[in-house]
Each structure stands twice: as C-alpha cells, then as structure tokens.
C-alpha positions in Angstrom: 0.0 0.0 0.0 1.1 3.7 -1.2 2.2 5.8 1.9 0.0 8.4 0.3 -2.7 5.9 0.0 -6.4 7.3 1.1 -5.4 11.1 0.7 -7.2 12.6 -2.3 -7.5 16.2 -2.6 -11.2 16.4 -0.5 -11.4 16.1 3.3 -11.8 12.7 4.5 -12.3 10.8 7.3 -8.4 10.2 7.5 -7.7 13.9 7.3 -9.9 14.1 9.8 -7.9 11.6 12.4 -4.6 12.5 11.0 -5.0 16.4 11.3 -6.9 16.4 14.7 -4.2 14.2 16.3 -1.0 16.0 14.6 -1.8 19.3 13.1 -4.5 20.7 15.7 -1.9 19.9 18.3 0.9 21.0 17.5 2.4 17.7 17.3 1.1 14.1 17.8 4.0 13.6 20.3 4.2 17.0 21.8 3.4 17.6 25.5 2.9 15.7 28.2 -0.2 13.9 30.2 -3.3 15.3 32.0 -6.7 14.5 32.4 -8.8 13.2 29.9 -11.0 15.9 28.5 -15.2 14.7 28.1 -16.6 14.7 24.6 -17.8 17.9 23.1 -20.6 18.0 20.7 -20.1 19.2 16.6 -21.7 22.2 16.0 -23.6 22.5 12.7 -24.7 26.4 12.0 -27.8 26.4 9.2 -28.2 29.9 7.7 -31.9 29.7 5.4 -32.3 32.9 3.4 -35.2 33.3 1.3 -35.0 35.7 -1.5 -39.2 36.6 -1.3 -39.0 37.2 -5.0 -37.4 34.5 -6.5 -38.1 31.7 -3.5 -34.6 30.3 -4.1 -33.2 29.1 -0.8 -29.5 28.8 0.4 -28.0 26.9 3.3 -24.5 26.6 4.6 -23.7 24.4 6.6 -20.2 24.3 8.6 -17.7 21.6 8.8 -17.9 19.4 12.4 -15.4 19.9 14.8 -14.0 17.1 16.5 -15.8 15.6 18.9 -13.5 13.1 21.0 -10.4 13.9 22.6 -8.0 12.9 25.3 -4.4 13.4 26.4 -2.4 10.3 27.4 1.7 10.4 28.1 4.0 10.2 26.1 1.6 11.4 22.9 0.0 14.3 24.5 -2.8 15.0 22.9 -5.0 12.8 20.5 -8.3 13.8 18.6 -10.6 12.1 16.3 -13.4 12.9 14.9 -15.7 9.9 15.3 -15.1 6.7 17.1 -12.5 4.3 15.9 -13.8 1.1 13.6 -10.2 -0.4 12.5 -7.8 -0.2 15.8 -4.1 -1.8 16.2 -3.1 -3.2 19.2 0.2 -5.7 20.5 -0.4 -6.0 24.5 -3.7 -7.3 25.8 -5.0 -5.2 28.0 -6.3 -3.3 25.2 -8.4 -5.8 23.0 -9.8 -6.4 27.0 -10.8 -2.8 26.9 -12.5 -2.8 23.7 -14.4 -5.6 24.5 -15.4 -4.1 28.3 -16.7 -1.5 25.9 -18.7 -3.8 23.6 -16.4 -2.5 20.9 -14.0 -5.9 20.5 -14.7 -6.1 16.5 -12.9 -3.3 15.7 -9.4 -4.8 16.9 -7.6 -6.0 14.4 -4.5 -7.3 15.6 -3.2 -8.9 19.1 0.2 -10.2 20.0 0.1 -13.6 22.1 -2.9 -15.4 21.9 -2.9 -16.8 25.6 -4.8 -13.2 25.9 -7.9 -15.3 24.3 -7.7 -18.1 26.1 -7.4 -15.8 29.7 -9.9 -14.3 28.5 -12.2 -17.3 27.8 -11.2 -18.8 31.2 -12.3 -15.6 33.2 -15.6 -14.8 31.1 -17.2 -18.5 31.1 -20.2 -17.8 33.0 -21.7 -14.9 30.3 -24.2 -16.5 28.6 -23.8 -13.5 25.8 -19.9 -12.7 25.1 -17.9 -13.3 22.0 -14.2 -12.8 21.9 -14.4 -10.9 18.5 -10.3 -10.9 18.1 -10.1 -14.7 19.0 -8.4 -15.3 15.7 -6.5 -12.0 15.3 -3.7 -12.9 17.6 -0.1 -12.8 15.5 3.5 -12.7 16.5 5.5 -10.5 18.9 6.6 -6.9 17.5 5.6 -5.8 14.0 6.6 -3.7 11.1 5.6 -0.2 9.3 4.4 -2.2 6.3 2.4 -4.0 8.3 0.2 -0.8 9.7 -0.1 0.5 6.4 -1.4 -2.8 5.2 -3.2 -3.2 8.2 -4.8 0.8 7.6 -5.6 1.5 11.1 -7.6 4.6 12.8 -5.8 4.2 16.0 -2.8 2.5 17.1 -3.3 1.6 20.6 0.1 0.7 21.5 3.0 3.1 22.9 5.7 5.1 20.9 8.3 5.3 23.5 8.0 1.6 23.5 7.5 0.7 19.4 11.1 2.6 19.0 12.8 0.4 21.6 12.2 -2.2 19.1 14.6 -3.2 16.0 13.8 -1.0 12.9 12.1 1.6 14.6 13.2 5.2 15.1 11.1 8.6 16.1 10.8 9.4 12.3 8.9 6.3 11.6 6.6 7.2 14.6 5.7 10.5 13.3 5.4 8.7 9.7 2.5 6.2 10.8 0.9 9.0 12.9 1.1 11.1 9.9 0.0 8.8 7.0 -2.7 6.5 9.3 -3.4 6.8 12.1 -2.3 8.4 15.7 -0.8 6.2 18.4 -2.4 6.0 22.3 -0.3 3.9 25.0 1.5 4.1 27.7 3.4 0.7 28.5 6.1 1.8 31.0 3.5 2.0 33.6 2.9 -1.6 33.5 5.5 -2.1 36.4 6.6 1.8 36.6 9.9 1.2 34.2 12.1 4.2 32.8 10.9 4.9 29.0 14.3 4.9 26.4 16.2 8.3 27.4 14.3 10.5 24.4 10.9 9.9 25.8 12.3 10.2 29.5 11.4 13.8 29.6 8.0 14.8 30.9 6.5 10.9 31.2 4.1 10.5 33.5 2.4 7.2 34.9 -1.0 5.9 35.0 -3.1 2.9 36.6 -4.8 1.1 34.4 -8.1 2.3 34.8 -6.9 5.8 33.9 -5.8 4.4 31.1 -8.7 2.8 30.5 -10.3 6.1 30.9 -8.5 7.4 27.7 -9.6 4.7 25.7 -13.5 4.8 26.1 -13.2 8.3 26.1 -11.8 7.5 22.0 -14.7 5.3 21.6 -17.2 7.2 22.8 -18.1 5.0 25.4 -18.1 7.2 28.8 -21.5 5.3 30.3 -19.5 1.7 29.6 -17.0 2.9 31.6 -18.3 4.7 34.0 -20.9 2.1 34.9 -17.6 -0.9 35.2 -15.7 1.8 37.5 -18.7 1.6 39.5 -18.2 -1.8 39.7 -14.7 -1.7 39.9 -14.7 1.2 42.6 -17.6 -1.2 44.8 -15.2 -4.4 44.7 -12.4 -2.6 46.0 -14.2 -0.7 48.8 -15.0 -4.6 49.6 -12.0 -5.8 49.6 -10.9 -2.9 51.9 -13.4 -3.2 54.2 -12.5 -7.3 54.5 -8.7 -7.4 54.6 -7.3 -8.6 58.2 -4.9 -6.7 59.8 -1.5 -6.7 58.4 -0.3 -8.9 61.5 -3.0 -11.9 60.1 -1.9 -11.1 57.0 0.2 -14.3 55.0 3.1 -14.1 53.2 3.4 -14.6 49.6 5.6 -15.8 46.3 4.2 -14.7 43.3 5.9 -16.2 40.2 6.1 -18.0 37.2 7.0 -21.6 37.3 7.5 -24.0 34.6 5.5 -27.4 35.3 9.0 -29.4 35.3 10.5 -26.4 38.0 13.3 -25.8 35.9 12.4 -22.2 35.6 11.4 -20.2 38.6 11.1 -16.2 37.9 9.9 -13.9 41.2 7.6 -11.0 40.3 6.2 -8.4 41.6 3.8 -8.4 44.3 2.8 -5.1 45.6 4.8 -2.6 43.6 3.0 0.4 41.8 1.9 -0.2 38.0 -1.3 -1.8 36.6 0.3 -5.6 36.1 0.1 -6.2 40.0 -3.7 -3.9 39.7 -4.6 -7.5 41.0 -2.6 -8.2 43.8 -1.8 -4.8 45.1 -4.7 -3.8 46.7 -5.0 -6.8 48.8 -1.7 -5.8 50.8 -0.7 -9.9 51.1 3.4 -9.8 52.4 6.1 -10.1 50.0 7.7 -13.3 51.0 10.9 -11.8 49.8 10.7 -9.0 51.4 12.4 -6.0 49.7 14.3 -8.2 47.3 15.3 -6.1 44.3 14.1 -7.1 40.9 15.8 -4.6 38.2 13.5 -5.9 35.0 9.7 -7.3 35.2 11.1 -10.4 36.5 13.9 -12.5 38.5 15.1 -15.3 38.7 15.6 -17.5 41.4 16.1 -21.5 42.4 14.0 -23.8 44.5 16.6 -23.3 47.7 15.2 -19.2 47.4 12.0 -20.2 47.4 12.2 -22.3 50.6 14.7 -19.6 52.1 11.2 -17.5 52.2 9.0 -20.1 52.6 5.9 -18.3 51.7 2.9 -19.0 53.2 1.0 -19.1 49.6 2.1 -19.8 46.3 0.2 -17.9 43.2 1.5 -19.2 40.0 1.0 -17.1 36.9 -0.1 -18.2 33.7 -2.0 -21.7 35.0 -5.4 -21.4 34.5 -5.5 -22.5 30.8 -5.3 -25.7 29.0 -2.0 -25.3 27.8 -1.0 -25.6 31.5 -0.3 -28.6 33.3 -1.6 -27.6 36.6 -1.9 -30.2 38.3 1.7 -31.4 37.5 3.0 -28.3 39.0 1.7 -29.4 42.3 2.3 -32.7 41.9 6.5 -31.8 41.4 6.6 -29.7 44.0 5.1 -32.0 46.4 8.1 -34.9 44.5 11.0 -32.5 44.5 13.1 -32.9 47.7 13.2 -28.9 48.4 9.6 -28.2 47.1 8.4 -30.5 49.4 9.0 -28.8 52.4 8.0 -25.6 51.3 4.6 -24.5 54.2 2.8 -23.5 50.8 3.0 -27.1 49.3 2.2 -28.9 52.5 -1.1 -26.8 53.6 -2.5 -27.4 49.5 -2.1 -23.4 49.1 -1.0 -23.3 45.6 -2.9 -21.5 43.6 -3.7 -20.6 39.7 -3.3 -17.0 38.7 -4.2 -15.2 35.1 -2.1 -13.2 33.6 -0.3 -10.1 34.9 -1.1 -8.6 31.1 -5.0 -7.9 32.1 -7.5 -5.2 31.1 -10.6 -4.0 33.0 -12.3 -7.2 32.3 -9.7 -9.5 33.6 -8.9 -7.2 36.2 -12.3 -7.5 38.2 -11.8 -11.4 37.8 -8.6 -11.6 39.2 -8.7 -9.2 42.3 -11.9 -11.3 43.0 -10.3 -14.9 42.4 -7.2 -13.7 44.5 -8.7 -12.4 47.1 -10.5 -15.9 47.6 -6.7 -17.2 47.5 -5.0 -15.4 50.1 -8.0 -14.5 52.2 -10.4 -17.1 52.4 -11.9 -16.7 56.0 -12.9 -13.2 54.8 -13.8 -13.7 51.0 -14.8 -17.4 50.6 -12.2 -20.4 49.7 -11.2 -20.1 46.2 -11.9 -24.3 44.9 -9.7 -26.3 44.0 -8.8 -26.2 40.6 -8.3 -29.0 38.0 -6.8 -28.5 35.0 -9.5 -27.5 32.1 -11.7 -25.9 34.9 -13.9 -22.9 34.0 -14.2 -20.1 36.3 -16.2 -21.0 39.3 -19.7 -20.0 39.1 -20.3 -18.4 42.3 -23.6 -18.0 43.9 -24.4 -14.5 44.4 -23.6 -14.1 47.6 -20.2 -15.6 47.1 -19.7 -12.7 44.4 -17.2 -10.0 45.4 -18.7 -8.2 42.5 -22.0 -8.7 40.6 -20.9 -10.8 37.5 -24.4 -10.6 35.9 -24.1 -6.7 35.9 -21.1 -6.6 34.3 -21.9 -8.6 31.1 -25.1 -6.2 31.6 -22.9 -3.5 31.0 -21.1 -5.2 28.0 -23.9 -5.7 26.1 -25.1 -2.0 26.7 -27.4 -2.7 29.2 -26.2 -0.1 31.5 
C-alpha cells in the first residue's frame, strides 16, 4: 500500500484523524499527560435565506469539529473525529478494553494469543460474550508495512515503547501518525519502568483504569466505563473493608513456574503499576521482602524459594489448557526442596491469570485472588483441575455482581 494511500485532494475521514491528532496539536508527540478531556458535541450552523422574489433558498452548513479527545503520556494529545472502527493493538490489555466496551470487532491485531484463552477462562459464565479478536492474535513486535497494510484509525500501543524495538526510530513514529493513524499507549506504567532516554522527559504514569479512561473516552463509550468503575470502585471498597490486619496477613511468592520447576522467575507483588492492579490492593506480604528485581522479573532456584517459605504460592499463567496444573503441584510435592515448602504442605497453591489484564480481567482476578489469600474473609477459592472454568459463584459468594457486568457489555447499563 502507497504511503500516500487514502489522501485525495477532499477532506476525509483520515484527514480528519490524522490532522486532529497532529496538526490541531501541535504535534502528535508533543506535550505531556493530563486528564482526559469529556466529549464535546459538533456544531452544525444552518443559515436559510429566502429571497421573497425568487423563492430560491440557500443553506451553509459548517464543517464538524472534532468531537473526541483525550491526552495520554507520552503522545499528549489525540483527537478524532468519530469513534474508531479499524484499531491496532500488540499488548492485551487493550483488546480487553474494547471488549469491556462492547467494541472488540474493531481490533484488528493482538500479539500472544494466551490473551484469548485468559480471557475465555475468566468470562465462562456470560451467557452473551464473544471474543471478537479470537483469531487475530499474531506474532511478537511488527513492522511499518504491516500498519499500512493493516490501515488502522488508531494504534493503541505506545511510541516510547514501538522505537525500543529493531527497525524503529522517532521518524517512523511520526510517519505512521502522519500517513494513518495516531498512536495511544502508555506501556512503562505496566511495572513503573524508565521509558528509552528521548521519551524520558515529561513521562508521567497511569493505573490502568486511567488508562482505561482514555480509551472509552476514543470510543465514545463514557457510560460503559463509567458504569464498570462503578463496579470496579464497589469491589475494592469490599475488599478494603475485608482485609485482616496486616499482622493476620500471610506471606506470599508470586511467580512464574515451569511445570517441570526448571524455571522459577519472582515478580512483583505489591509494587505500583497496573500488572500487579490485582494483587496490590489486597496488601498480602512479599515473602521476599524487599528483594530487588531490576527488570519485570527474577530469577531465582528452588533453595530461594524455601529460604522464604511463603505461606502461599500464586502461580502465573495456569489457568489454561496449555497448562499442566496439576503437574506443577504434583512436582513440587516430589522434589526434595519443594516438598517442604509450608505452601505445598497446607494445599495453598494457587492458579493466577495473567499479569497482562485489562478491565475485564482485572475485576476477575482481584476477586479470584482475594478468595486465594484470604479465604476466611472472602470465601475459599476451589480447588482447581486442569481445564476448569471459572467457578460459578452463587451471588452471595460474588465480590462483584458478575451478571451486571456482562449487563454492561452488552449496553445494558
């Protein structure tokens, strides 16, 4: 496809998102983050004037302004004017969002597609959901001919992060803002990580409902979102008013495993960013204390593991078919060290999702580990078997109303 493709001499719809987004401001990747501005309605001035003698009748009729805008770090500012139908994303939190939103069709890429089956795992009880990027999953990273190809409205994945990839540079950032579409993202606040030194400057950090914020705000889908904060907002006023006191509190290794235990990396378990949104708020003790982990991950051995001898294990990545579960437990309880971890011997290894969750996944997983770690105070999570669905808890085992948020999906709000 022509880099000039779609640009004819009239205004179009891609003038429209391309000028908004770059022109209008200065710069797609000028400025830096504040809050989301609310939609503002077009304006559409009719002047009739009737010449009494001849009855001929002219109107004019102005162009619309833009009606959706929203400033996100490290892009600043981005405005369009009509919701996105054809949108780009690589991480998954976003195709999560567009489906919270009841707007999933219009994604049209994904990297991974362990987002689907996450997905599929968390959302088994609504009677009414599709995955509607199920088969749009590709492969890690991705190419400017790709994009243009792909002829997107919006590109929901960061700059700062797209150029710390090979064959990227700034210039091909402002290229593909220019000639398709404008880019909205903000990755380094996934575990609050230092950009690449040229987008240092002036990046701020967001949770992932903020972020979240940004997006529906794009699509033009404030009551959606408003009406899942609500949700979101009531399940963690729950979860506050429930926790034990920090001293009744257990301690905890959160980490991925391989089902043979040849692998064990140590993440994060109450540090700022939205990949522990799920485990942060329920103030469970780092079995490792204040152990330093310089990347998204470390690594560690079986003899570290029983050096902190958490009280519970949560195991990331296990709650999908691809996942031997139940062969995790059983080599832990086989291996000579694993054996004698407390977490092992009192059956408190757990499943956990995936750290990579939108809004959707989000409510599931603060309610599915709270169960975990607190059961006296939010009801045992069961035990799981490998192939399980997610447990279809009676209502008043619900930290959250599970009903009302597929309500909200399908724009019942």
């Amino acid at each position: 496809m022509s880099e000039d493709a779609g640009q004819g001499p009239g205004t179009t719809r891609r003038d429209y998102l391309r000028y908004g987004s770059v022109v209008a401001t200065g710069g797609l990747l000028a400025g830096c983050a504040g809050q989301s501005e609310g939609n503002t309605t077009p304006t559409e001035e009719t002047t009739e004037q009737t010449d009494a003698e001849t009855e001929e009748t002219e109107t004019a009729t102005s162009t619309p302004e833009a009606s959706y805008s929203v400033e996100l770090s490290p892009v600043g500012e981005v405005t369009l004017d009509e919701p996105p139908t054809n949108v780009f994303t690589h991480f998954p939190w976003f195709p999560d969002m567009a489906s919270a939103l009841g707007q999933g069709d219009t994604i049209n890429n994904l990297w991974w597609d362990g987002t689907v089956a996450g997905l599929e795992y968390f959302t088994a009880g609504f009677d009414e959901f599709e995955i509607e990027w199920a088969d749009k999953a590709g492969e890690y990273g991705f190419a400017k001919e790709q994009l243009y190809e792909l002829d997107s409205d919006l590109h929901l994945v960061d700059p700062a992060w797209v150029t710390s990839q090979d064959n990227w540079i700034r210039s091909d950032i402002d290229e593909i803002a220019n000639n398709v579409g404008p880019w909205l993202g903000n990755y380094y606040s996934s575990y609050r990580a230092s950009p690449p030194e040229e987008w240092a400057e002036g990046y701020e950090y967001y949770s992932l409902w903020e972020l979240f914020d940004r997006v529906a705000t794009l699509y033009g889908e404030r009551e959606r979102y408003e009406a899942l904060t609500s949700v979101h907002d009531d399940l963690l006023g729950t979860i506050e008013d429930g926790l034990p006191p920090e001293s009744e509190r257990p301690t905890v290794a959160y980490i991925s495993v391989s089902t043979d235990l040849s692998a064990i990396y140590l993440l994060r378990l109450n540090a700022p960013g939205y990949w522990n949104s799920h485990t942060r708020p329920l103030g469970a003790i780092n079995a490792f204390g204040d152990a330093q982990i310089s990347g998204p991950f470390k690594q560690v051995d079986m003899e570290a593991l029983l050096e902190a001898d958490p009280d519970v294990i949560l195991a990331l990545w296990t709650v999908t078919e691809t996942f031997n579960f139940g062969a995790l437990k059983q080599n832990l309880e086989d291996d000579p060290v694993g054996g004698e971890l407390a977490a092992v011997q009192n059956n408190r290894v757990y499943p956990q999702g995936t750290r990579w969750q939108g809004p959707l996944m989000n409510l599931f997983q603060l309610e599915m580990t709270a169960k975990e770690l607190y059961p006296e105070q939010f009801g045992a999570w069961p035990e799981y078997t490998d192939g399980d669905l997610y447990p279809e808890f009676a209502a008043d085992e619900q930290l959250f109303d599970h009903q009302r948020v597929e309500e909200i999906i399908n724009g019942d709000i």
